[in-house]
C-alpha positions as CSV (number, residue, x, y, z in Angstrom):
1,X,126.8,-70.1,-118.2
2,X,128.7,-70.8,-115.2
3,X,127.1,-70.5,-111.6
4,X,129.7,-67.2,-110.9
5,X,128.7,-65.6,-114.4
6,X,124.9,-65.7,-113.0
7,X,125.4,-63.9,-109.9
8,X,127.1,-61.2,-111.0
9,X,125.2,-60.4,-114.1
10,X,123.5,-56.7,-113.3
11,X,119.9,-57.3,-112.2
12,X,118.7,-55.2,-115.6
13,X,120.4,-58.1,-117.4
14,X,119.3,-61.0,-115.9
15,X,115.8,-59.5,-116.0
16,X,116.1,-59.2,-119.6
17,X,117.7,-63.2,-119.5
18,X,114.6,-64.4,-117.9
19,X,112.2,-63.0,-120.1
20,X,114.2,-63.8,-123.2
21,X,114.1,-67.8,-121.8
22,X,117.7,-67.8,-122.0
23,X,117.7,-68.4,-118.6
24,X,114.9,-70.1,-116.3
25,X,114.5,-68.7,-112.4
26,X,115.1,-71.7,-111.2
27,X,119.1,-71.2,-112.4
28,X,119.3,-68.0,-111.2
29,X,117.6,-68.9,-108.1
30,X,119.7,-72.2,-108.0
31,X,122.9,-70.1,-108.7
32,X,122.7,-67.7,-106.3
33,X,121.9,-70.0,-103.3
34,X,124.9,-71.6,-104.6
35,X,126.8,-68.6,-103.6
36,X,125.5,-68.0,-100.4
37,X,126.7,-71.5,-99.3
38,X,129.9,-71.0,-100.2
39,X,130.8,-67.4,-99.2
40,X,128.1,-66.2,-96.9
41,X,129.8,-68.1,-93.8
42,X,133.1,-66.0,-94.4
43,X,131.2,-63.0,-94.3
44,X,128.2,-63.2,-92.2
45,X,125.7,-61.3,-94.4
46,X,122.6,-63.0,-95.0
47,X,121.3,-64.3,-91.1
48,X,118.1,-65.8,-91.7
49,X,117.9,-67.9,-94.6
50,X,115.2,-69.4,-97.1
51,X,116.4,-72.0,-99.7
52,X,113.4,-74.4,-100.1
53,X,111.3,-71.4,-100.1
54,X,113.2,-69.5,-102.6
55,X,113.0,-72.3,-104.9
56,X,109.8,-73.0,-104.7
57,X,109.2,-69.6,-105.5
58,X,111.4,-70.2,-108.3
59,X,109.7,-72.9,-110.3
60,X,106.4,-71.3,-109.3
61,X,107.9,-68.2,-111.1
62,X,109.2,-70.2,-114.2
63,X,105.7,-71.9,-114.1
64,X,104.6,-68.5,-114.7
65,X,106.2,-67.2,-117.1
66,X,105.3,-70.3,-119.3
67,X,101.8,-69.6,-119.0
68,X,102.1,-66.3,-120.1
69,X,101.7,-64.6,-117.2
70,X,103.1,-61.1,-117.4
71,X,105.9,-60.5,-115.6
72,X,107.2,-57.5,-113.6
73,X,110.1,-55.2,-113.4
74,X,111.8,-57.6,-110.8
75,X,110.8,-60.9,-112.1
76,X,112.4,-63.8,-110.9
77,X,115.6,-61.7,-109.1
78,X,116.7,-63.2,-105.5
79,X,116.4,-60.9,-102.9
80,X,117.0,-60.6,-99.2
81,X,115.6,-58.1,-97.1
82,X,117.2,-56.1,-94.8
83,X,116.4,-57.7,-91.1
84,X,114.3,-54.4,-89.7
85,X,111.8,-54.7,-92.1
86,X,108.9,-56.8,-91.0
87,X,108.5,-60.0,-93.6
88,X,105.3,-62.1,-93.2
89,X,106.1,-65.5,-91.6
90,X,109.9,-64.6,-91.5
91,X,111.7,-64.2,-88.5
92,X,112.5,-60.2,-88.2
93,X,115.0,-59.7,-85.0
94,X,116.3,-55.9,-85.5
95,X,119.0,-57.3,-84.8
96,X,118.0,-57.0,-80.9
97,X,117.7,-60.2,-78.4
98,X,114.1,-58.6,-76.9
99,X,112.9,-59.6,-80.7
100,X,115.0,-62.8,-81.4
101,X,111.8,-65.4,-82.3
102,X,109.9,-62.6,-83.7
103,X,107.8,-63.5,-86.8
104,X,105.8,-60.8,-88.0
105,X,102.2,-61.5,-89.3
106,X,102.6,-59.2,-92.0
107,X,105.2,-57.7,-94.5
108,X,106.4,-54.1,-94.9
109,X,105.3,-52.2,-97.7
110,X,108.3,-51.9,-99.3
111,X,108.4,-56.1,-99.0
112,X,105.1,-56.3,-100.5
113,X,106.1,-53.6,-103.5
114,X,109.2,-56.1,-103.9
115,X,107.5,-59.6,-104.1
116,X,104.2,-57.4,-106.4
117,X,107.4,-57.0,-109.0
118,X,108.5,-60.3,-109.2
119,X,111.5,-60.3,-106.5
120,X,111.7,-63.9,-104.6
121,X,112.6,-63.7,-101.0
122,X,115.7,-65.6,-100.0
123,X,115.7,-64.5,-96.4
124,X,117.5,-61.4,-94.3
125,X,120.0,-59.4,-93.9
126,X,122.5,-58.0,-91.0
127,X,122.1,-54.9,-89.5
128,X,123.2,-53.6,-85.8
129,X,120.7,-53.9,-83.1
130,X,117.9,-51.2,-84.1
131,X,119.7,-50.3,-87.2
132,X,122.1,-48.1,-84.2
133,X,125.6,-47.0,-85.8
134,X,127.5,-47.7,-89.5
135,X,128.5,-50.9,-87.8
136,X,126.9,-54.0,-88.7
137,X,127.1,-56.2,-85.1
138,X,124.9,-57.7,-83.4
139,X,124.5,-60.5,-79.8
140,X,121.9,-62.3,-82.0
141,X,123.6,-62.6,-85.5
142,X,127.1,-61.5,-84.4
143,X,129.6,-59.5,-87.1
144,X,129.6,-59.0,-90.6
145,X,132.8,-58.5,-92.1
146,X,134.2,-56.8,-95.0
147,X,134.6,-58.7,-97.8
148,X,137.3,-56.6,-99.1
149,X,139.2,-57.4,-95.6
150,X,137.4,-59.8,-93.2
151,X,139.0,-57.9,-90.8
152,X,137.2,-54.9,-91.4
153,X,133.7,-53.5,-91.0
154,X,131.3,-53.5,-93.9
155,X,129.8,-50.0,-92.2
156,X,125.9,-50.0,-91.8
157,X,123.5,-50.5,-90.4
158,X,122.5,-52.2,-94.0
159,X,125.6,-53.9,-93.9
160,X,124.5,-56.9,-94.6
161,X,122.8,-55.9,-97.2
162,X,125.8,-54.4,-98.8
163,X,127.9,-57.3,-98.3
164,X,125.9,-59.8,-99.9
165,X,125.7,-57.4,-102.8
166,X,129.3,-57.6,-103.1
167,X,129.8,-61.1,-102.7
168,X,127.3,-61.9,-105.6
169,X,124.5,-63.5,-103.4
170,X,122.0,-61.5,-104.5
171,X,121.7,-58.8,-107.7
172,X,119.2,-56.2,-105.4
173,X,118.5,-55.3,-102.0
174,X,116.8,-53.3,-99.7
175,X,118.1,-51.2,-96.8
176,X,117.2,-47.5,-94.9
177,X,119.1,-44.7,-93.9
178,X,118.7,-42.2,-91.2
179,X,122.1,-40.6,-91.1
180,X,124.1,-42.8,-93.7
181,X,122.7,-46.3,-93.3
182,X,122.5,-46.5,-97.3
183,X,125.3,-45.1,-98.2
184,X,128.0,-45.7,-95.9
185,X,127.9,-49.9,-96.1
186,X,127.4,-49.3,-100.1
187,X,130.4,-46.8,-100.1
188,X,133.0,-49.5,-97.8
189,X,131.8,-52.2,-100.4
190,X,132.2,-51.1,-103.5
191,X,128.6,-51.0,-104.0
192,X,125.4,-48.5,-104.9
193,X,123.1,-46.9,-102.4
194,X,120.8,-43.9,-102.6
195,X,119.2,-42.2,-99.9
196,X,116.1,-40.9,-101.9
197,X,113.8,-37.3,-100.5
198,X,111.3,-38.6,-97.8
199,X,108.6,-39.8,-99.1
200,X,109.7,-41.4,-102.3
201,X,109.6,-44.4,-101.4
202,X,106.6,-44.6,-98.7
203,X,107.0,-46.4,-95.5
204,X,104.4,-48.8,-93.8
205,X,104.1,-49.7,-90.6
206,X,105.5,-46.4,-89.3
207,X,105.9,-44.9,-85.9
208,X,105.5,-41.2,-86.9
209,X,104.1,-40.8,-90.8
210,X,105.5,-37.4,-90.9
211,X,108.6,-38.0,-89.9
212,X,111.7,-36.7,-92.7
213,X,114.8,-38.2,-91.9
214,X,114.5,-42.3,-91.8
215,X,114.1,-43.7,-95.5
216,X,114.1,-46.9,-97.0
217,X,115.8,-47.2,-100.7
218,X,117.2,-49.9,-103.0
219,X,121.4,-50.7,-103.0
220,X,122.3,-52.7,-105.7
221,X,125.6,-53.0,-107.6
222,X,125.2,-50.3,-110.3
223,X,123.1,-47.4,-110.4
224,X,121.2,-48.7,-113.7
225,X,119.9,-51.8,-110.9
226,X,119.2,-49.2,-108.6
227,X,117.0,-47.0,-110.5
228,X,115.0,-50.6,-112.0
229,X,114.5,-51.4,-108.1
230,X,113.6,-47.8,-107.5
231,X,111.1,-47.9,-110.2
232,X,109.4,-50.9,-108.5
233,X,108.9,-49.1,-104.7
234,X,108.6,-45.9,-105.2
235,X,105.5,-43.9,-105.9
236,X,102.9,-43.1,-103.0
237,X,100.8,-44.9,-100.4
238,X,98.3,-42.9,-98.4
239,X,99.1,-44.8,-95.6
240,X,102.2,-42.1,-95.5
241,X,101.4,-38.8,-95.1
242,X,104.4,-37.5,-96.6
243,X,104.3,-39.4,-100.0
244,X,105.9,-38.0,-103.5
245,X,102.8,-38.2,-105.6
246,X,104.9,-38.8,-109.0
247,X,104.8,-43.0,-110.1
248,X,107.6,-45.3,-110.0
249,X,107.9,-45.8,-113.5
250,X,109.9,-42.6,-114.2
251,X,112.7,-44.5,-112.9
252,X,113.0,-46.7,-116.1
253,X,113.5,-43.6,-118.6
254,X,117.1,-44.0,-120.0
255,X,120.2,-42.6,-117.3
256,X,122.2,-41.1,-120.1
257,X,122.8,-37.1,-120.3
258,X,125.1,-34.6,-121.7
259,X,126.6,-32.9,-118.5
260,X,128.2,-29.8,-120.8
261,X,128.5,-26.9,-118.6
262,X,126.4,-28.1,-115.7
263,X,127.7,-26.7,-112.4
264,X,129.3,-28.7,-109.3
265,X,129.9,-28.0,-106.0
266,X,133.2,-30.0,-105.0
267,X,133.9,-30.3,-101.3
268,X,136.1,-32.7,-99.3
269,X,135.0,-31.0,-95.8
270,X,132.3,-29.0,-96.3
271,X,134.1,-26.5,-94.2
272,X,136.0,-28.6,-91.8
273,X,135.2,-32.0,-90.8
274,X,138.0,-34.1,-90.7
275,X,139.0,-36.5,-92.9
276,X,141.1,-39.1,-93.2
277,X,143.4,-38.5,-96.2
278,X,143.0,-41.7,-97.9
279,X,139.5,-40.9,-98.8
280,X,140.4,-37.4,-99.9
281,X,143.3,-38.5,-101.9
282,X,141.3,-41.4,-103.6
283,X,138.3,-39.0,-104.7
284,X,140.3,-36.2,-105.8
285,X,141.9,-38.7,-108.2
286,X,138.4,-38.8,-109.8
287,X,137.5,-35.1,-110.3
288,X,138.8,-35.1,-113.9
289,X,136.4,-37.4,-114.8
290,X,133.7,-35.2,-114.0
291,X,135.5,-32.5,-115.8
292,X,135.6,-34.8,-118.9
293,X,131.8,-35.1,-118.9
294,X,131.5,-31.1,-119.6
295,X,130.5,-30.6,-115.6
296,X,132.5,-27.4,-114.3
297,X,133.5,-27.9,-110.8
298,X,133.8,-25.1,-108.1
299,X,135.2,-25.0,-104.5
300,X,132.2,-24.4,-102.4
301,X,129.8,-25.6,-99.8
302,X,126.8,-24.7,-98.0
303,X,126.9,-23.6,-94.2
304,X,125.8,-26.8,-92.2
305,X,126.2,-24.8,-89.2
306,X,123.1,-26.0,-87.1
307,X,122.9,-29.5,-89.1
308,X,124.5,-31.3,-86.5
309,X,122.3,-30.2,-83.4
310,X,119.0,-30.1,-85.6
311,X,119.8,-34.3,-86.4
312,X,121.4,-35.5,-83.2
313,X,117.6,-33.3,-81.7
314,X,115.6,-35.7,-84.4
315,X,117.2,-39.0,-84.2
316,X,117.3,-38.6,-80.0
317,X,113.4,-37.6,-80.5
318,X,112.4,-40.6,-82.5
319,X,114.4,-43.3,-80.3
320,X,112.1,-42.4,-77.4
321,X,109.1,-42.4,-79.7
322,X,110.6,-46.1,-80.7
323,X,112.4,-47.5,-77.8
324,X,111.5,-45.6,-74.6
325,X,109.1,-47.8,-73.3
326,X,111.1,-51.0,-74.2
327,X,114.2,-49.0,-72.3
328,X,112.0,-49.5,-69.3
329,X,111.2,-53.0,-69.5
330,X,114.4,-54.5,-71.3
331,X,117.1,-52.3,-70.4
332,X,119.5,-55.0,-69.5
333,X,119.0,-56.4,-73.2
334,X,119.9,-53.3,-75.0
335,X,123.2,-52.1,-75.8
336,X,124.9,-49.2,-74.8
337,X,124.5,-47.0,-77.5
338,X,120.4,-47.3,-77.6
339,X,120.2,-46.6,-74.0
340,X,122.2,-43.6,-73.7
341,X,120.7,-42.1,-77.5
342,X,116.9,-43.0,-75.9
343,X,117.7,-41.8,-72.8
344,X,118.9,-38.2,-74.7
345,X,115.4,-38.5,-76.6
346,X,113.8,-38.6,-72.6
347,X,115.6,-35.5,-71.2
348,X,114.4,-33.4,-74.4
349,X,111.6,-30.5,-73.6
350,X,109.4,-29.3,-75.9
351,X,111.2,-25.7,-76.8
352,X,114.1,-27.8,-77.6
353,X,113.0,-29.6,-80.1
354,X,110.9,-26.7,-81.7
355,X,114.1,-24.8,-82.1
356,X,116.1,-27.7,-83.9
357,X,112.9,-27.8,-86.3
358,X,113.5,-24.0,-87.0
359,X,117.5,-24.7,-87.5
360,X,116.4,-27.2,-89.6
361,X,113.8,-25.6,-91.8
362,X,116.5,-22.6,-91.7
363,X,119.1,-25.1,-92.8
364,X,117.1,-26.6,-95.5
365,X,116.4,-22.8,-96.9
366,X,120.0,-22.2,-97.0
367,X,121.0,-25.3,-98.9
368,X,118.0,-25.0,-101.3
369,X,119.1,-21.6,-102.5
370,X,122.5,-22.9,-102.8
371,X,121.4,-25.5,-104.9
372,X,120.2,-23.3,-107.4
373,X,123.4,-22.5,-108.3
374,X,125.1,-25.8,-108.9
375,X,122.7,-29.1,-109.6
376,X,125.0,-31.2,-107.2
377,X,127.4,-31.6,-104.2
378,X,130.2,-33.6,-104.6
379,X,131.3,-34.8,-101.1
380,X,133.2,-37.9,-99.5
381,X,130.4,-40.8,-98.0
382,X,132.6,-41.8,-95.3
383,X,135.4,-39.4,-93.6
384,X,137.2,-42.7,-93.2
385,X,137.7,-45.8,-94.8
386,X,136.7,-49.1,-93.1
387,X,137.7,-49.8,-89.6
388,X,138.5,-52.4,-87.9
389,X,136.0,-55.0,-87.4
390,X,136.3,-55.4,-83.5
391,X,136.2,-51.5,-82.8
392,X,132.2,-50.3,-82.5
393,X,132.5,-46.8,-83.8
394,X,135.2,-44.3,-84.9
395,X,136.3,-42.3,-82.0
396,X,139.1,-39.8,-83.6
397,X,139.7,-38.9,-86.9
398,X,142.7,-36.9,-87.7
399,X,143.4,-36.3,-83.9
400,X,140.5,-35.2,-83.8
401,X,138.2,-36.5,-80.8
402,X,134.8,-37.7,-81.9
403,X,132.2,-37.0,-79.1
404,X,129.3,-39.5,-79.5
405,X,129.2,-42.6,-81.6
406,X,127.7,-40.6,-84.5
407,X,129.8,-38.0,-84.8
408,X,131.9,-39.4,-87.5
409,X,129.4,-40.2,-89.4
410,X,128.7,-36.1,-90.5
411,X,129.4,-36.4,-93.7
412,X,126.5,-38.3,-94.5
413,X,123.7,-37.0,-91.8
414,X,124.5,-33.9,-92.0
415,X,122.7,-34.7,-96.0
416,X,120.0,-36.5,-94.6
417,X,119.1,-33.2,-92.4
418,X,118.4,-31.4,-95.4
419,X,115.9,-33.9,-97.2
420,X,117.8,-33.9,-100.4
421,X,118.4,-37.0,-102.2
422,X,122.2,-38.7,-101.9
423,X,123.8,-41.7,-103.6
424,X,126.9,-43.2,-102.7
425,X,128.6,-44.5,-105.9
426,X,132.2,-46.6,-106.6
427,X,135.3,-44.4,-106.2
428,X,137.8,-46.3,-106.0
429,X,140.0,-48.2,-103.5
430,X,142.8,-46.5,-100.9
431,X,146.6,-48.1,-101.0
432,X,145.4,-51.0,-98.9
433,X,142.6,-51.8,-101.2
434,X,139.9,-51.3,-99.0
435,X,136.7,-49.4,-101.6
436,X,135.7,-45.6,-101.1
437,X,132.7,-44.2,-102.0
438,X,131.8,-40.4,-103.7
439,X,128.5,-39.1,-102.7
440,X,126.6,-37.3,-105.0
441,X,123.9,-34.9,-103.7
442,X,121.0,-33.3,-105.9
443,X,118.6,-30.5,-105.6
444,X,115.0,-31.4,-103.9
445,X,113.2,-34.5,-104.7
446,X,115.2,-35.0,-108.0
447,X,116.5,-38.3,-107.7
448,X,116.4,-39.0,-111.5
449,X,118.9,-36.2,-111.8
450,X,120.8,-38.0,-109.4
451,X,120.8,-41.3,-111.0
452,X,122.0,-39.8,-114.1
453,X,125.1,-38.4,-113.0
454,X,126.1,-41.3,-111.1
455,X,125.6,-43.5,-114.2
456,X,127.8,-41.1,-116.3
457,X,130.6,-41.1,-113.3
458,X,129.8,-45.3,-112.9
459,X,130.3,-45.9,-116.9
460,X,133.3,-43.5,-117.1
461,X,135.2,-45.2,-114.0
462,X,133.7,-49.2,-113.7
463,X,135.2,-49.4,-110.3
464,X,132.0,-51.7,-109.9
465,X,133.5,-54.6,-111.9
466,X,136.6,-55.0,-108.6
467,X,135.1,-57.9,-107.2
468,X,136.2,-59.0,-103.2
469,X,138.8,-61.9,-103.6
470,X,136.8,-64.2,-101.4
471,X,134.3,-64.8,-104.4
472,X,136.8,-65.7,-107.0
């Protein structure tokens, strides 16, 4: 089996490889590394990197297995982890210059849940400077380009993550989403991401325990790897608060499902964002597949009316809580977008962020009764396709002027407001080739119902299988 065959066997397969003996760790481990020499410096994607470690882990993992040790659900798969979670020993940056020779004396749990299952640290990931905008850029790593385009952006801010994914330099890998970090760099890489309910996968250190709109989640390429990485971190911690109590292991029931009759929500604007045509165009292509699975689709959306004030309230809230007190110390090595979204966290009173927590308890009532009529919302990811790589953040769309560097993310925070889980899955690719991303939305906390009707949608279209150029 070639070196290229290896890397982009699915993770489920090359788990079942390993434990079959048909193929040691040591040549997956060896393969992949492979791969990251050759491509990674014409994309930028993995930044801090670990090859006599990963090999030793390797052959202590193959040493292992020979003994008869037992192993777990991730055994023996390369993984790098995204660079603003804290890894033991490993530098973690956040892709700022205050934390540049940082090395954390501990890991994050979702590290720890990783390396308990068998996965074998390789190094880190790319992300913008505090995981800030669905641009991966940075004045400590610099760019990471699209491997589709190298002139484009990968999205973010686990754009790294996503791009090494793509590029076959590792099967899994981890990321977090606040308002699209997940699912935007999956959906311009041809990848998978899912943005699970808070507390499904449970978050150590954290800042605020209680806190419902950051998560962290598994991308890989297809959804089968995602819900076999799922299965391995998710399941509670009482470390946080706001934990799903239910075990991880109900993520390796089989993904298949007849979809006769179940009901879909189908919207390219929920109501009026703009979007850029080429993503509309290329997902409406699409809707008879979900019509030749039995679903019945139906024009209609929920009213996100007070999404956008209740997320821009939370996310300017929990930058103070994170950053405020650096703002005042290392202003002058913080970039522009941090400053002014910490400084917004500052000026907020009390009363104002009680009333975005009504809008968004209102919010979340409206959707979850709306959700009782259809099992899913069918939306675009992105409302554009990849940009280019030297512009920081979307500013117009559809002559349409976007006010703050978030705004044209909406399609995707304006999701993460309401709690319910969100995948981004392979759509398919606009004229110039570049990959688009559908996102498929469930009702509360059911990600396994999720997972199954991106499978059926993933093994009806195999848009997965398009590999970048770069890697052939």
């Amino acid at each position: 089996m070639s070196n290229s065959e290896i890397c982009f066997k699915t993770a489920t397969e090359l788990t079942r490889l390993i434990r079959a003996k048909e193929l040691s760790v040591a040549e997956v481990m060896s393969a992949h590394l492979d791969q990251i020499y050759r491509i990674n410096p014409k994309v930028n994607a993995i930044v801090t990197y670990l090859p006599e470690q990963a090999m030793e882990g390797a052959r202590a993992a193959d040493a292992a297995i020979a003994s008869g040790s037992e192993p777990g659900p991730l055994f023996g798969l390369p993984i790098a982890h995204k660079d603003l979670v804290e890894t033991k020993g490993i530098r973690t940056t956040f892709g700022s210059r205050i934390y540049k020779d940082n090395i954390p004396a501990h890991d994050a749990l979702i590290v720890q849940r990783l390396k308990n299952a068998g996965a074998i640290t390789i190094g880190k990931t790319n992300t913008p400077e505090f995981g800030a905008g669905s641009q991966t850029f940075n004045e400590v790593f610099g760019e990471t380009v699209n491997p589709y385009d190298l002139g484009r952006t990968c999205g973010g801010s686990s754009g790294g993550a996503a791009v090494a994914l793509a590029c076959g330099m590792i099967p899994i890998a981890d990321g977090s989403d606040l308002g699209g970090s997940l699912r935007n760099p999956a959906n311009f890489c041809n990848v998978v991401g899912f943005r699970t309910a808070p507390g499904r996968v449970p978050k150590w250190p954290a800042a605020v325990g209680w806190a419902p709109f950051s998560v962290q989640g598994p991308m890989a390429r297809t959804v089968q790897d995602v819900a076999l990485m799922l299965s391995a971190i998710a399941g509670p911690d009482p470390r946080f608060p706001i934990s799903i109590a239910e075990p991880g292991d109900i993520f390796t029931n089989s993904l298949d499902r007849d979809f006769k009759g179940i009901k879909i929500a189908w919207s390219m604007d929920l109501g009026g964002l703009p979007v850029d045509t080429r993503i509309v165009d290329t997902i409406e292509k699409q809707r008879g597949v979900f019509e030749s699975l039995g679903c019945v689709l139906e024009e209609k959306f929920p009213d996100f009316s007070e999404a956008d004030e209740a997320f821009k309230v939370w996310r300017a809230w929990l930058f103070d809580i994170q950053y405020g007190e650096l703002l005042k110390t290392h202003r002058d090595l913080m970039k522009d977008t941090v400053i002014w979204n910490t400084e917004e966290g500052g000026k907020l009173s009390g009363p104002q962020i009680g009333r975005a927590e009504l809008k968004r308890t209102a919010l979340y009532h409206r959707f979850r009764e709306f959700m009782e009529a259809y099992e899913y919302l069918i939306l675009p990811v992105s409302q554009v396709p990849p940009f280019d790589i030297k512009q920081q953040y979307i500013t117009e769309i559809n002559g349409i002027k976007m006010d703050t560097y978030l705004d044209w993310m909406r399609s995707c925070y304006y999701i993460s407001v309401t709690g319910h889980p969100a995948i981004s899955v392979p759509c398919g690719f606009t004229p110039e080739g570049l990959p688009v991303g559908i996102q498929i939305v469930g009702r509360h906390q059911s990600e396994f119902s999720v997972l199954q009707l991106a499978y059926a949608f993933e093994q009806a279209t195999e848009f997965w299988k398009l590999r970048p150029a770069i890697v052939e």
